[in-house]
VMD Tcl script that draws the C-alpha trace (Angstrom):
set ca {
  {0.00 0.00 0.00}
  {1.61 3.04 -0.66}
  {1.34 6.25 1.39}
  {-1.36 7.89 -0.81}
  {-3.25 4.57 -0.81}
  {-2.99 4.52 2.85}
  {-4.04 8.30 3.54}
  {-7.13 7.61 1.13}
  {-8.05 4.68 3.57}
  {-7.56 5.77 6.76}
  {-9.45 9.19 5.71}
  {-12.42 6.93 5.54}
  {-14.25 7.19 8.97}
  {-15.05 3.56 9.29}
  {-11.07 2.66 8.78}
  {-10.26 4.72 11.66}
  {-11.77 2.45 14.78}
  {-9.19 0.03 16.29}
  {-10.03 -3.82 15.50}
  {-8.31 -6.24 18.09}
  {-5.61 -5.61 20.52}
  {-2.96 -2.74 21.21}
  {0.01 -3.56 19.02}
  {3.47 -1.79 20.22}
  {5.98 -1.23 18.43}
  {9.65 -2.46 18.43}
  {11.02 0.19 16.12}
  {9.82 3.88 15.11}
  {8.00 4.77 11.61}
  {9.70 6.37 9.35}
  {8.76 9.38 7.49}
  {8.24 8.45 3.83}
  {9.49 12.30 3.13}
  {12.72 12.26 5.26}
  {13.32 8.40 4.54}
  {14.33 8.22 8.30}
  {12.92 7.55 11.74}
  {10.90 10.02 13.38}
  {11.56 11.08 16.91}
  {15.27 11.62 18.03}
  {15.44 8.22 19.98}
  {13.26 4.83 20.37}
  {11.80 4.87 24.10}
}
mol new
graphics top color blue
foreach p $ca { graphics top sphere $p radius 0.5 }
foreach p [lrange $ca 0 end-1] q [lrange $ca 1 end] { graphics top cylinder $p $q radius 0.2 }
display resetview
């Protein structure tokens, strides 16, 4: 899915409710502009 695909389906009201349980994660997203993690460091 790329990141316009994804925008276009998460805009969608019913996409936006969670489904199942809280998923952490391991490692930060990165920014598809920057091409690099977000945040200065993983917590």
């Amino acid at each position: 899915m790329t990141p316009e695909e994804e925008h276009e389906f998460y805009g969608q009201p019913e996409n936006q409710l969670p489904q199942g349980p809280v998923r952490r994660r391991k490692q930060r997203l990165t920014d598809p502009e920057l091409g690099s993690a977000t945040g200065s460091s993983p917590r």
